[in-house]
FIKE-680312 format. One record per residue: residue in three letters; y, z, x of N, C-alpha, C, O in turn. Coordinates in steps of 0.1 Angstrom, whole numbers. Last residue first. Example, Ala and Ser with C-alpha at 12.3 -4.5 7.8 and 13.67 -1.06 7.14 Angstrom:
<dotors>
DOTOR  type    n_y    n_z    n_x   ca_y   ca_z   ca_x    c_y    c_z    c_x    o_y    o_z    o_x
DOTOR   SER    -22     71    128    -11     71    137      0     79    129     11     80    134
DOTOR   ALA    -57     78    132    -45     78    123    -33     78    132    -33     85    142
</dotors>
This chain:
<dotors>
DOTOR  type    n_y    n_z    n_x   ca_y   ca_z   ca_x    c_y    c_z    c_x    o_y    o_z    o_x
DOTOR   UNK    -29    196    127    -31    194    140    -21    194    152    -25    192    163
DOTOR   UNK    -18    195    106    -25    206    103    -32    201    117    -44    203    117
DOTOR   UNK     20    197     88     13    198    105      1    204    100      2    214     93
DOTOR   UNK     32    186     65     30    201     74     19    195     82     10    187     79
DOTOR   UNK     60    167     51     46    170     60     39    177     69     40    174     81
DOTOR   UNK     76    177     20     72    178     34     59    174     38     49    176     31
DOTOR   UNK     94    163     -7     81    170     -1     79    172     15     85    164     22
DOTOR   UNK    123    165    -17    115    162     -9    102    173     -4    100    185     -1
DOTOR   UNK    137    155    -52    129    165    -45    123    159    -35    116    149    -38
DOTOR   UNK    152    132    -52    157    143    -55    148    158    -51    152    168    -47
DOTOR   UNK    150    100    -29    142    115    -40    146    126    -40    146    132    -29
DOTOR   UNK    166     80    -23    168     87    -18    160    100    -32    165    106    -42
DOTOR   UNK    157     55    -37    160     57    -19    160     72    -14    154     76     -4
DOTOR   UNK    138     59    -55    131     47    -47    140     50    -28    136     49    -17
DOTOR   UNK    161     71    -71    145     78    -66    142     73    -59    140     81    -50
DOTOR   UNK    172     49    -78    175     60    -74    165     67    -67    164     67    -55
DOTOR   UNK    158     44   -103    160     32    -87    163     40    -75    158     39    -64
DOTOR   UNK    149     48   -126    149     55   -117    153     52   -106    149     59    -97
DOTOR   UNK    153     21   -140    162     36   -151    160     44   -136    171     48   -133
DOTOR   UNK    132      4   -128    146      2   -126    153     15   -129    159     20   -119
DOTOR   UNK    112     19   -127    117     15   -116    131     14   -116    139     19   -109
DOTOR   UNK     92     41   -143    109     33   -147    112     35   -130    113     45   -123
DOTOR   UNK     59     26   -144     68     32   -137     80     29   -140     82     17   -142
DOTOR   UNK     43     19   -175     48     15   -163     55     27   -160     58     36   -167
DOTOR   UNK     28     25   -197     18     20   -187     26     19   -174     20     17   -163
DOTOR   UNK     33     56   -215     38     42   -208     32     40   -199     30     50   -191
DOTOR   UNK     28     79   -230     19     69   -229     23     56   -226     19     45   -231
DOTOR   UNK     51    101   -219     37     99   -224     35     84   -227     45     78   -224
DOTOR   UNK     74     83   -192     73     91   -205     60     90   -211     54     80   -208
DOTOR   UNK     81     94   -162     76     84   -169     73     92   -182     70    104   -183
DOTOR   UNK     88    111   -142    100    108   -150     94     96   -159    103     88   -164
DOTOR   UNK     67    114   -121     75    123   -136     82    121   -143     85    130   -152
DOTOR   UNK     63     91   -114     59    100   -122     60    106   -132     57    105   -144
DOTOR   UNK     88     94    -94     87     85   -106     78     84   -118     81     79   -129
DOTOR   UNK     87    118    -77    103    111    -89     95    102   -101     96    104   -113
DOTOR   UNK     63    107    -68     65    118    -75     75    117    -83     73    116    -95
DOTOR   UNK     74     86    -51     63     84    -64     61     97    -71     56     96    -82
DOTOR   UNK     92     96    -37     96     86    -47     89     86    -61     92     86    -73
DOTOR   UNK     73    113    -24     85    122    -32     92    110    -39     98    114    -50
DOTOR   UNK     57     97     -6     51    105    -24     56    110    -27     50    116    -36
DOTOR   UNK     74     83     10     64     78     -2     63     84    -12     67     80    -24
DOTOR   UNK     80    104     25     96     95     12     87     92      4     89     95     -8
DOTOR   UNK     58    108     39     65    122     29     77    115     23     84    123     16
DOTOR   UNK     55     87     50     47     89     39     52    103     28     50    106     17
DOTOR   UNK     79     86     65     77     76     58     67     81     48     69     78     36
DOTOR   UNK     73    108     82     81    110     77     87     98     62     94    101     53
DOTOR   UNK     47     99     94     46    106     84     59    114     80     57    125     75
DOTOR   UNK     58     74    110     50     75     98     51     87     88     54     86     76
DOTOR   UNK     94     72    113     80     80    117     74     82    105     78     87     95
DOTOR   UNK    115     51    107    109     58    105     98     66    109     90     59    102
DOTOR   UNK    125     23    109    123     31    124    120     46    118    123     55    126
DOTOR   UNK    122      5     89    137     11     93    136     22     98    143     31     94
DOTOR   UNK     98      0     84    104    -10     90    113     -7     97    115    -13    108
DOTOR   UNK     89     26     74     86     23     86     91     11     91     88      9    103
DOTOR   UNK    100     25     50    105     34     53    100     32     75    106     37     84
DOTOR   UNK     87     -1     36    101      0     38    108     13     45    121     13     46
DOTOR   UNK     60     13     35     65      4     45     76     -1     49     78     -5     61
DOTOR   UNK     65     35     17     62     35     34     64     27     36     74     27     44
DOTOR   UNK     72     15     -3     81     28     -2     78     30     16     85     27     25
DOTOR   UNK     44      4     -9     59     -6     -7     68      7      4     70      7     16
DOTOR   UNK     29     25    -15     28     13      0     41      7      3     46      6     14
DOTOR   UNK     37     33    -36     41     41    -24     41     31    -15     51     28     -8
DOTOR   UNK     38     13    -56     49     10    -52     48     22    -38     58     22    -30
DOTOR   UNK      8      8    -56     15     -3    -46     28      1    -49     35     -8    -45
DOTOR   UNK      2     28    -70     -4     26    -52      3     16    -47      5     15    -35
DOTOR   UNK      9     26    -93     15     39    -82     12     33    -69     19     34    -59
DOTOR   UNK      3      6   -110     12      0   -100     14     14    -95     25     13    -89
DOTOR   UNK      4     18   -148     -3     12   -135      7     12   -125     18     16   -128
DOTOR   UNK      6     59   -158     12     44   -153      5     35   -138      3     39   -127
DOTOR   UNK    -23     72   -170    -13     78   -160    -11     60   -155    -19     52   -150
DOTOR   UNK    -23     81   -207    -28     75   -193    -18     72   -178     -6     69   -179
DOTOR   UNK    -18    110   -191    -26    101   -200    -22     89   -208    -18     92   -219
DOTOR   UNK     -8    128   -166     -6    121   -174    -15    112   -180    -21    106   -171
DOTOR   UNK      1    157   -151    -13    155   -164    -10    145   -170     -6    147   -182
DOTOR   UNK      2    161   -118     12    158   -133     -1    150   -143     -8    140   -141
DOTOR   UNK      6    188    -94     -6    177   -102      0    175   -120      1    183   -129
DOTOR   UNK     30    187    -69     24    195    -81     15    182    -91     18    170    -93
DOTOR   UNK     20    178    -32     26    178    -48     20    187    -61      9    192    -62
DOTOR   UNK     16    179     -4     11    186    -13     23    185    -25     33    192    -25
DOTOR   UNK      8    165     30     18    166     15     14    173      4      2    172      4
DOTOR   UNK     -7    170     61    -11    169     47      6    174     41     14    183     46
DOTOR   UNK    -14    154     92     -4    159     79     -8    163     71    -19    158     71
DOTOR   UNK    -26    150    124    -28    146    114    -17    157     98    -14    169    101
DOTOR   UNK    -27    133    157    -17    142    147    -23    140    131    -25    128    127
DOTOR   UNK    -37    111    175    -37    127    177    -28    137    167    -22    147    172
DOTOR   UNK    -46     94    157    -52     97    167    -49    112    173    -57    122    175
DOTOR   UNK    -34    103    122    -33     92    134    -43     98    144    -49    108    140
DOTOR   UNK    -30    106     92    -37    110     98    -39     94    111    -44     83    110
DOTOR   UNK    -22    123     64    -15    113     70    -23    113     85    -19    123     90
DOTOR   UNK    -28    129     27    -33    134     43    -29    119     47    -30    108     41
DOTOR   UNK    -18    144     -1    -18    131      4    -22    133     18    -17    144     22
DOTOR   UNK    -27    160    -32    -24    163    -18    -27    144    -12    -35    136    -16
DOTOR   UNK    -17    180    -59    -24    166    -54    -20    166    -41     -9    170    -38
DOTOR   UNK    -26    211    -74    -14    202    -71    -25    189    -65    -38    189    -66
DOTOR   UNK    -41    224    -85    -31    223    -95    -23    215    -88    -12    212    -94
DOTOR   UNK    -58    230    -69    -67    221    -79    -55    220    -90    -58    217   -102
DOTOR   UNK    -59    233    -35    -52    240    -44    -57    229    -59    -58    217    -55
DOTOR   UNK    -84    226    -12    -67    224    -18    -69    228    -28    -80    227    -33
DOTOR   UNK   -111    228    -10   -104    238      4    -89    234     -2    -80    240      5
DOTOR   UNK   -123    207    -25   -125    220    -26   -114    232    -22   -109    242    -29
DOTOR   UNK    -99    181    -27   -112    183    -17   -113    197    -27   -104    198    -35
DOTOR   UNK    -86    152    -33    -91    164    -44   -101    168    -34   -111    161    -33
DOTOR   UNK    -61    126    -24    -70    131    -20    -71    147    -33    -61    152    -39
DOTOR   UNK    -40    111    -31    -49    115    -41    -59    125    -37    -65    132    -46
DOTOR   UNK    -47     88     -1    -36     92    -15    -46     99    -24    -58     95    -25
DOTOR   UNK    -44     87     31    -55     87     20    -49     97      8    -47    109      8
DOTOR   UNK    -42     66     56    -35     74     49    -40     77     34    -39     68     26
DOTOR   UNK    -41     63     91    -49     65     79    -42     69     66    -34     78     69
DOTOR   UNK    -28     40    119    -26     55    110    -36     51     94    -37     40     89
DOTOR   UNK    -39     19    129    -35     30    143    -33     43    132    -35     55    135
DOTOR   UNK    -70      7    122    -56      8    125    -53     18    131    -61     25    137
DOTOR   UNK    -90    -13    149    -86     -7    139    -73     -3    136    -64     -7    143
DOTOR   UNK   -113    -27    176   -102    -28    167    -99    -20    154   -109    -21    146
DOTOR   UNK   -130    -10    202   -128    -13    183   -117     -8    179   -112      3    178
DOTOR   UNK   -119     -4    226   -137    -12    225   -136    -12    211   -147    -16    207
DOTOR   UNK    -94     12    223    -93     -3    233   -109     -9    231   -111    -21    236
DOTOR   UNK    -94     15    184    -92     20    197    -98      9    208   -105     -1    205
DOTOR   UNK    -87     27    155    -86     15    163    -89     25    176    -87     37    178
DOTOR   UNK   -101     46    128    -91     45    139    -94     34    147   -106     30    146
DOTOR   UNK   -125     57    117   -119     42    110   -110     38    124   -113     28    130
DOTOR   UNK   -127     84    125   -133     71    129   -131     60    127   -134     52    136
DOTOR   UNK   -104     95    114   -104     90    133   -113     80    134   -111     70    140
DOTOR   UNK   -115     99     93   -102     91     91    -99     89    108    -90     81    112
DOTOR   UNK   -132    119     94   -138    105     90   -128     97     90   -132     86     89
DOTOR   UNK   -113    137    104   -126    134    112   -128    122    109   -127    113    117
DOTOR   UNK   -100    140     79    -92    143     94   -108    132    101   -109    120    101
DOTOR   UNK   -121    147     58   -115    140     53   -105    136     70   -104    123     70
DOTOR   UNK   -132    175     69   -137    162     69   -132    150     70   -136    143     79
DOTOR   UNK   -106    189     65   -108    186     81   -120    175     76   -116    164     79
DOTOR   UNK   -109    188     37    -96    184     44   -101    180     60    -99    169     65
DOTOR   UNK   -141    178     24   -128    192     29   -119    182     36   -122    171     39
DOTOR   UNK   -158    160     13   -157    172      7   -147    180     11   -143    189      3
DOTOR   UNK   -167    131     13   -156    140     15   -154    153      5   -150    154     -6
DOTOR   UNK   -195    105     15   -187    119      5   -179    127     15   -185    130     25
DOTOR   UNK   -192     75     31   -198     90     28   -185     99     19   -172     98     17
DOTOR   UNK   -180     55     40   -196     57     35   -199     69     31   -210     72     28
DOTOR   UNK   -154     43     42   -162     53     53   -176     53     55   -183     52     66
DOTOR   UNK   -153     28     21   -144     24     33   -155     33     48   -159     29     59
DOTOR   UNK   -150     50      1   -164     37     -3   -158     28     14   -164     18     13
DOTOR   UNK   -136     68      3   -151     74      8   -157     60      6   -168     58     10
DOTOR   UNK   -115     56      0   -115     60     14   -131     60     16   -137     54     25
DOTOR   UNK   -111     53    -26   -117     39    -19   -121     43     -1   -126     36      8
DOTOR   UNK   -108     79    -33   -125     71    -38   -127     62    -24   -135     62    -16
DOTOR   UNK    -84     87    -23   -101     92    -23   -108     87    -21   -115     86    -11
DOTOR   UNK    -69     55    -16    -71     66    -22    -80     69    -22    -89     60    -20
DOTOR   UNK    -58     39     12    -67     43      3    -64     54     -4    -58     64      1
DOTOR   UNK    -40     26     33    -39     35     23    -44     35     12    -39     31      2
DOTOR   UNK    -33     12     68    -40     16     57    -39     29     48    -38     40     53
DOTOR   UNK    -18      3     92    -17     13     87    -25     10     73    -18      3     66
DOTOR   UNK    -27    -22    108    -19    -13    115    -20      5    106    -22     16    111
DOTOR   UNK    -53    -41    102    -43    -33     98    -37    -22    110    -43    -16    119
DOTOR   UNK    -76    -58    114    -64    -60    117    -49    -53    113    -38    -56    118
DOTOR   UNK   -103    -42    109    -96    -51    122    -86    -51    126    -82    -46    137
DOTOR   UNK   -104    -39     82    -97    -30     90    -93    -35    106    -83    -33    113
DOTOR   UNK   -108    -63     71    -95    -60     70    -94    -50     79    -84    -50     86
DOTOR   UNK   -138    -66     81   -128    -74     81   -112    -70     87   -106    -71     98
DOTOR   UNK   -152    -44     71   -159    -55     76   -147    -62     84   -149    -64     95
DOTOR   UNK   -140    -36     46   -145    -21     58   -146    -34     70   -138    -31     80
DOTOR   UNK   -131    -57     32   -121    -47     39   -132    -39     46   -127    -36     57
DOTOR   UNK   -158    -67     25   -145    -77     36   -136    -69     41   -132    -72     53
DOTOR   UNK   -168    -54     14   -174    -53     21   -162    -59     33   -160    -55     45
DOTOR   UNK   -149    -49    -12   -152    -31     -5   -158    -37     12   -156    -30     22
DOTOR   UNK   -159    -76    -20   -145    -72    -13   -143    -56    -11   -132    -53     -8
DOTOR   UNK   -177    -84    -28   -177    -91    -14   -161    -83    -11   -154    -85     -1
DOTOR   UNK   -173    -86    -63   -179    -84    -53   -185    -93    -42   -192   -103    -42
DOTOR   UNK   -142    -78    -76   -148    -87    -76   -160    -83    -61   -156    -77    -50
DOTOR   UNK   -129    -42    -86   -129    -56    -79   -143    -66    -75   -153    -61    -72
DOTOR   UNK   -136    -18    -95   -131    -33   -103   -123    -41    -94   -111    -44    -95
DOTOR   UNK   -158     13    -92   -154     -2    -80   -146    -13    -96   -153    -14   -106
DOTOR   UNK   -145     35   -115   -152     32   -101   -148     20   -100   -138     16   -105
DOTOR   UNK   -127     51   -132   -128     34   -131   -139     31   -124   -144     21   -128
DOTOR   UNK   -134     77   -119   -132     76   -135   -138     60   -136   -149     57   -140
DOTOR   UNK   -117     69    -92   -123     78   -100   -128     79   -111   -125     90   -113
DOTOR   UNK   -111     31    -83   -105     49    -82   -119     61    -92   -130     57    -97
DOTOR   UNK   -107     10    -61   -118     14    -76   -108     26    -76    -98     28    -69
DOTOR   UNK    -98     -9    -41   -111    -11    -47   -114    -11    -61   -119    -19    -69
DOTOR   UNK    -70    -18    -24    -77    -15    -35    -88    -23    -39    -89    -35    -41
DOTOR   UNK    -61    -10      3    -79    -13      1    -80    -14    -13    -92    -12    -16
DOTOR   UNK    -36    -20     18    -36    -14      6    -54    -18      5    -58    -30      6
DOTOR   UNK    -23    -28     49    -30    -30     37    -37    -18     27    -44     -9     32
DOTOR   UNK      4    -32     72      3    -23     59     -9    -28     47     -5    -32     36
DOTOR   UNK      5    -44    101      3    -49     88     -3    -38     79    -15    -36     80
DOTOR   UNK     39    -53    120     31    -39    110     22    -46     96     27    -50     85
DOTOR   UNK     41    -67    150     39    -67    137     31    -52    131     23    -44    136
DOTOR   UNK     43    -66    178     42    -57    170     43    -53    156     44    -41    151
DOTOR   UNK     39    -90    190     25    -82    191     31    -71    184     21    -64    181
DOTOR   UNK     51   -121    174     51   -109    172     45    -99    173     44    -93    162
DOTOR   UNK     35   -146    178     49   -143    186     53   -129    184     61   -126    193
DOTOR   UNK      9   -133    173      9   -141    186     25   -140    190     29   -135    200
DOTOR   UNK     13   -124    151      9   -112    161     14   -118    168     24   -112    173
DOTOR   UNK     10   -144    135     27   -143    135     26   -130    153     35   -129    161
DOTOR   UNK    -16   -148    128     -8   -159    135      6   -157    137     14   -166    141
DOTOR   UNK    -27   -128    121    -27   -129    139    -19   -141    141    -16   -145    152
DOTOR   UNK    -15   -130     93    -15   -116    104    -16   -115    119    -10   -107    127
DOTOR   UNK    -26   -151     88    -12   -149     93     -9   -141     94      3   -141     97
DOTOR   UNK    -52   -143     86    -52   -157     90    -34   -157     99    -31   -160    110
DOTOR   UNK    -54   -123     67    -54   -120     85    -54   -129     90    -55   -128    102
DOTOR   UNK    -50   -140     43    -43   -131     52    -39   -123     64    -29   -118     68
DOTOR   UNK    -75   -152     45    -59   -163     49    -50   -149     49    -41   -149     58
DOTOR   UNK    -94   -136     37    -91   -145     53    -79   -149     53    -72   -148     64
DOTOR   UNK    -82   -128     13    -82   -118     21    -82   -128     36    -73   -128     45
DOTOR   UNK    -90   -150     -1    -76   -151      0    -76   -141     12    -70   -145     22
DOTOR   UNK   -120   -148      2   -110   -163      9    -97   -162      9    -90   -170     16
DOTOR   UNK   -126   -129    -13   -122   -122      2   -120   -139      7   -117   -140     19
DOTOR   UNK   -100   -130    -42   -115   -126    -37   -112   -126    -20   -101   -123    -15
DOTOR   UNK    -83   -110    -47    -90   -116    -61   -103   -116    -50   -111   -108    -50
DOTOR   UNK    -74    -78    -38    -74    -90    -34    -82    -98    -44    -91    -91    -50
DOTOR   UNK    -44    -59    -38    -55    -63    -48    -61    -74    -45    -53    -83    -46
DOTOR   UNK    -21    -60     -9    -27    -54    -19    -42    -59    -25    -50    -64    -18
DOTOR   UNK     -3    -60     19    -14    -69     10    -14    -53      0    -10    -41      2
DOTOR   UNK     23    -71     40     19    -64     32      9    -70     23     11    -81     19
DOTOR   UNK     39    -71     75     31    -77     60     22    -65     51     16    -54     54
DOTOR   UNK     69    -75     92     55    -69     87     49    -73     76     56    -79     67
DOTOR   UNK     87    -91    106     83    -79    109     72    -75    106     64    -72    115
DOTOR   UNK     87   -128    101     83   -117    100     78   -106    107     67   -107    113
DOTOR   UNK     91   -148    117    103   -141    117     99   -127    108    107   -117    107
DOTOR   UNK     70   -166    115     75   -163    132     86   -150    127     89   -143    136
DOTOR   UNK     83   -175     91     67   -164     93     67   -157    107     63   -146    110
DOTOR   UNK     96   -190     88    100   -176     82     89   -165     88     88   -153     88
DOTOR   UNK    103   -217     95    102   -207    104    105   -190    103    111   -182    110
DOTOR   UNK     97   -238     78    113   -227     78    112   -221     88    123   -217     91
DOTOR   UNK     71   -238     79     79   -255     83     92   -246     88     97   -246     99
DOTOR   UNK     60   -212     73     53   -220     85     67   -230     88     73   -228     99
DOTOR   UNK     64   -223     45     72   -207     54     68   -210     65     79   -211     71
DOTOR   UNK     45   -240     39     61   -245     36     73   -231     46     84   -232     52
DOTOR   UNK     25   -224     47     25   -238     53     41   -240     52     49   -242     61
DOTOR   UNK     20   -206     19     27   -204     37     26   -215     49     27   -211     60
DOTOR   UNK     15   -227      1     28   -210      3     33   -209     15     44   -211     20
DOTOR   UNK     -8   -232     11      2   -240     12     13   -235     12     22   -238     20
DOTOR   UNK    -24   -210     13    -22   -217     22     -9   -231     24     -5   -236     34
DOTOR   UNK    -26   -207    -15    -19   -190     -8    -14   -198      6     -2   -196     11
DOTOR   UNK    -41   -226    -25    -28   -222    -28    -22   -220    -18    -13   -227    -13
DOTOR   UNK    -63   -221    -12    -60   -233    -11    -38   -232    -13    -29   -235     -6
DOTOR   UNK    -70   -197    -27    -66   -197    -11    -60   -211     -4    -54   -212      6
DOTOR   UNK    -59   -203    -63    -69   -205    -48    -62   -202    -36    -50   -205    -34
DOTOR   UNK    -48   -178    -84    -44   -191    -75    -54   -188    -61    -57   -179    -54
DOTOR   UNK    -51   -177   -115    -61   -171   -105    -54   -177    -93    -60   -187    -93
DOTOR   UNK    -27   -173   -146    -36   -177   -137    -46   -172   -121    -46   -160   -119
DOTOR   UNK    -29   -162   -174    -21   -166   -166    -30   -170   -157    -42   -170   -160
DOTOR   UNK    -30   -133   -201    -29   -149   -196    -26   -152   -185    -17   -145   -182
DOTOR   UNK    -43   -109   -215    -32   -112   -207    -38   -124   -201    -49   -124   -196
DOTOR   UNK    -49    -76   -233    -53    -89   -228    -42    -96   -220    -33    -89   -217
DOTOR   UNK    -39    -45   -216    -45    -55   -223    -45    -65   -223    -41    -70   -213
DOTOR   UNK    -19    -31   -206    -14    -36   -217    -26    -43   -221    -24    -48   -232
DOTOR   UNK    -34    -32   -180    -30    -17   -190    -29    -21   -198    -38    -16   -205
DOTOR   UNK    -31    -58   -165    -44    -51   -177    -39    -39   -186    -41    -38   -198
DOTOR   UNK      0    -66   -169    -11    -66   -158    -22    -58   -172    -20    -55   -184
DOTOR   UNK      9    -99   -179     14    -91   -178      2    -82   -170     -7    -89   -165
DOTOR   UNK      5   -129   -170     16   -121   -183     22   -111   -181     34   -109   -181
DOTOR   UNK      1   -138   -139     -7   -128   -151      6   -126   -163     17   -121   -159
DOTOR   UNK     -2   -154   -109      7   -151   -119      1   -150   -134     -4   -160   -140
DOTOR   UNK    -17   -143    -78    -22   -143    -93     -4   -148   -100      5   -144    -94
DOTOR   UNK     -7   -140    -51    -26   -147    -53    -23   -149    -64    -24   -161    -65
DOTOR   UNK     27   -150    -45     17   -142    -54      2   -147    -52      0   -159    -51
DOTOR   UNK     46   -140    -19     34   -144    -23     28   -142    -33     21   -132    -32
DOTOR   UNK     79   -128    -10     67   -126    -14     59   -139    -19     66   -149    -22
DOTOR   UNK     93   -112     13     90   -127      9     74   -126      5     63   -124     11
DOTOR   UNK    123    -88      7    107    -90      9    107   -107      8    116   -114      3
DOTOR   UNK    138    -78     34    139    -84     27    128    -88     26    121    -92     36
DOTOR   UNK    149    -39     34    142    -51     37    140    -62     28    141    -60     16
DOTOR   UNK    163    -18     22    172    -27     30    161    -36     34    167    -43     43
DOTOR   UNK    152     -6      0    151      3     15    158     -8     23    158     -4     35
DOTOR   UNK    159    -24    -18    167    -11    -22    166     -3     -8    175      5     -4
DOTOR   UNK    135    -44    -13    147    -45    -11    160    -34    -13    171    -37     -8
DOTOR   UNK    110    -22    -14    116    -30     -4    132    -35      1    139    -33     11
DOTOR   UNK    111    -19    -47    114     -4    -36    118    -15    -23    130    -16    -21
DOTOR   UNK    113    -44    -55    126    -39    -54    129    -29    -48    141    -26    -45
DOTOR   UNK     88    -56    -50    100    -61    -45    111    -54    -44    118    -55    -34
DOTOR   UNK     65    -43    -58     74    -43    -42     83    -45    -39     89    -41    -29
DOTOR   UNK     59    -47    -82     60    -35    -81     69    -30    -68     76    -21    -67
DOTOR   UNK     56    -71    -83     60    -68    -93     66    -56    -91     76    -53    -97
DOTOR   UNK     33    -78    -65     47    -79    -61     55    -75    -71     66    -76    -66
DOTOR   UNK     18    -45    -83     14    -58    -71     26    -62    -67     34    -52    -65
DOTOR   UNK     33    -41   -112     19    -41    -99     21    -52    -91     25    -63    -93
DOTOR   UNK     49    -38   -140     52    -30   -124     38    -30   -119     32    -20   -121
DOTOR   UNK     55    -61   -165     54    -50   -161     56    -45   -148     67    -49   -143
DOTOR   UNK     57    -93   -167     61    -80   -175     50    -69   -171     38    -70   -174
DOTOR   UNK     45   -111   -148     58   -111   -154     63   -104   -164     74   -108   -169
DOTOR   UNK     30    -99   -120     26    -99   -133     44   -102   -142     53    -94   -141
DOTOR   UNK      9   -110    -93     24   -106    -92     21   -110   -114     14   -118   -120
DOTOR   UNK     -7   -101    -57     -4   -103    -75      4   -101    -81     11    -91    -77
DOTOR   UNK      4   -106    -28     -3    -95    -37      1   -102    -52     12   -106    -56
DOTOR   UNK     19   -106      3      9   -110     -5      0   -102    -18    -10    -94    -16
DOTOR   UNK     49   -102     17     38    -96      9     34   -101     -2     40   -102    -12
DOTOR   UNK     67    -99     48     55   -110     38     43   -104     28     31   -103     31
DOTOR   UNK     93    -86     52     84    -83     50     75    -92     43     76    -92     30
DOTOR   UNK    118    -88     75    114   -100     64    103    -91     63    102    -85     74
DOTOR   UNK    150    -63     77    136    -66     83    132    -78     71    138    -79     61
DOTOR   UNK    181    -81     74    170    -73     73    157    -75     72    152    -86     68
DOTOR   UNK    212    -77     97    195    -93     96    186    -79     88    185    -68     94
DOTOR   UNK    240    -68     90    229    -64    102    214    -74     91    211    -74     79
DOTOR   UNK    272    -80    102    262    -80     93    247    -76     98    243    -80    108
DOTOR   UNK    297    -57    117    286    -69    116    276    -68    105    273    -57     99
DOTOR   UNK    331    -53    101    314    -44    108    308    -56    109    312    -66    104
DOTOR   UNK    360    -54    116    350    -59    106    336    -56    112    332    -57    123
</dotors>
C-alpha cells in the first residue's frame, strides 16, 4: 500500500468573487489540480468581479484578514505553510498584514515561497488600484517576495521607467533583484511584455533571475474583450508548479501554455476563463511552449 504524500499548504490571500474566475476564485482549483493544498483568504467577498458590472458585496478590514489568520495561527496551519500567495490588494493595511505572515511563518520556515502578483493597472486601463498601493509594492512588497509577476505596464510603474527592448527589460529586472545589502526577489517575471525587438504577432513572457534570464513566445490571440482573472490563474499555475520542485522557468513555461490553453479556448465575449470545461489544460497543456535561453 503506497503512502499518502502531505500536500504542499499554500496561503493565498486575494479577493475572492462568487460567480466568476479572479483572485481566490481563480486559484483554488489550478492549485489544487497541481496537488497543492490551497488555504485561502479572502480581503473582498464581491457577487461577482467588475467585468460583468455592477456588483455587491463587501470590503473586509485588515482587522479581518487578522483574525483569519489568528484562528490558522491557533491550528497551527501557518507554521505549516510552504508558500504564499497575494494578489489585488484593496488597500496597503491589508498588504502589511501580509508580509506581517510572510516573516512570521519565514522564522520557522527560511524557505518559504512568497509569490506576489503587483496588480496595479495594465495598458489601455492604466493604474485601478486605490492610491498608496504602486507605492507599498515598489516600497514594501518587493522586500519580501521571492518571485514576482507583473505585467508590462505594472513592471514599468515598479521600475520607473519605459521599456523599450528585451535586454532592457533583462537589466531593469536585475535591478529589482534581491541581494545580501537589498532585500528583493530572487526571480522577475514580466507577462505580456510588447517591446520593438519581438515579433508584434505573438506575446512574449521574460523569466529573469540573477544569472539566467528566458523569454516564452506565444501566438497573440485578438480577444475582445479579453477574459478577467489571466494574471492570477498563471500565478496560481507557477506557483503550483514551483511547490512541486519545478525550476522556475520550467514552471513559468506550464504557466503560459495553461493560460494559453485557456485563452483560446474562451469563447467571444466571455468575461471568464472555462476553468472548469478546460481543467485539463490547468495540468497537463496540450501545446507546450518553451523557455529559450537569452543569457
Amino acid at each position: 500500500m503506497s503512502a499518502i504524500v502531505t500536500p504542499p499548504l499554500v496561503l493565498s490571500i486575494q479577493s475572492h468573487v462568487a460567480y466568476g474566475h479572479v483572485g481566490n476564485a481563480a486559484a483554488m482549483l489550478p492549485l489544487q489540480l497541481l496537488g497543492a493544498q490551497p488555504v485561502a483568504v479572502h480581503t473582498v467577498q464581491f457577487s461577482n468581479h467588475t467585468g460583468y458590472g455592477e456588483f455587491k458585496g463587501q470590503v473586509f478590514s485588515a482587522e479581518h484578514i487578522n483574525d483569519v489568520l489568528d484562528g490558522l495561527r491557533a491550528r497551527g496551519v501557518l507554521e505549516r505553510c510552504q508558500a504564499v500567495l497575494s494578489g489585488y490588494l484593496g488597500d496597503a493595511a491589508i498588504g502589511e498584514v501580509i508580509l506581517s505572515a510572510v516573516q512570521e511563518i519565514r522564522k520557522q520556515r527560511p524557505e518559504l515561497v512568497y509569490l506576489c502578483d503587483p496588480v496595479m493597472g495594465d495598458v489601455g486601463r492604466g493604474v485601478f488600484v486605490r492610491p498608496g498601493i504602486p507605492d507599498f509594492l515598489r516600497s514594501r512588497a518587493l522586500q519580501y517576495a521571492s518571485i514576482i509577476t507583473p505585467n508590462h505596464y505594472e513592471f514599468e510603474l515598479l521600475h520607473g521607467t519605459s521599456i523599450e527592448s528585451t535586454q532592457a527589460a533583462v537589466d531593469a529586472a536585475r535591478e529589482l533583484l534581491g541581494n545580501p545589502r537589498n532585500p528583493g526577489p530572487q526571480t522577475v517575471i514580466i507577462t505580456s511584455l510588447r517591446t520593438a525587438d519581438l515579433p508584434s504577432d505573438q506575446l512574449s513572457t521574460l523569466v529573469v533571475t540573477a544569472d539566467h534570464a528566458w523569454v516564452i513566445h506565444t501566438p497573440f490571440i485578438d480577444l475582445d474583450p479579453l477574459p478577467n482573472g489571466m494574471g492570477d490563474v498563471f500565478s496560481a499555475v507557477v506557483l503550483g508548479h514551483v511547490v512541486n520542485g519545478r525550476p522556475i522557468e520550467q514552471a513559468a513555461a506550464l504557466g503560459v501554455s495553461s493560460l494559453y490553453a485557456l485563452v483560446s479556448r474562451t469563447l467571444p465575449g466571455k468575461r471568464d476563463l472555462p476553468l472548469v470545461a478546460a481543467q485539463d489544460q490547468l495540468i497537463r497543456p496540450s501545446e507546450m511552449f518553451q523557455a529559450l535561453s537569452l543569457t
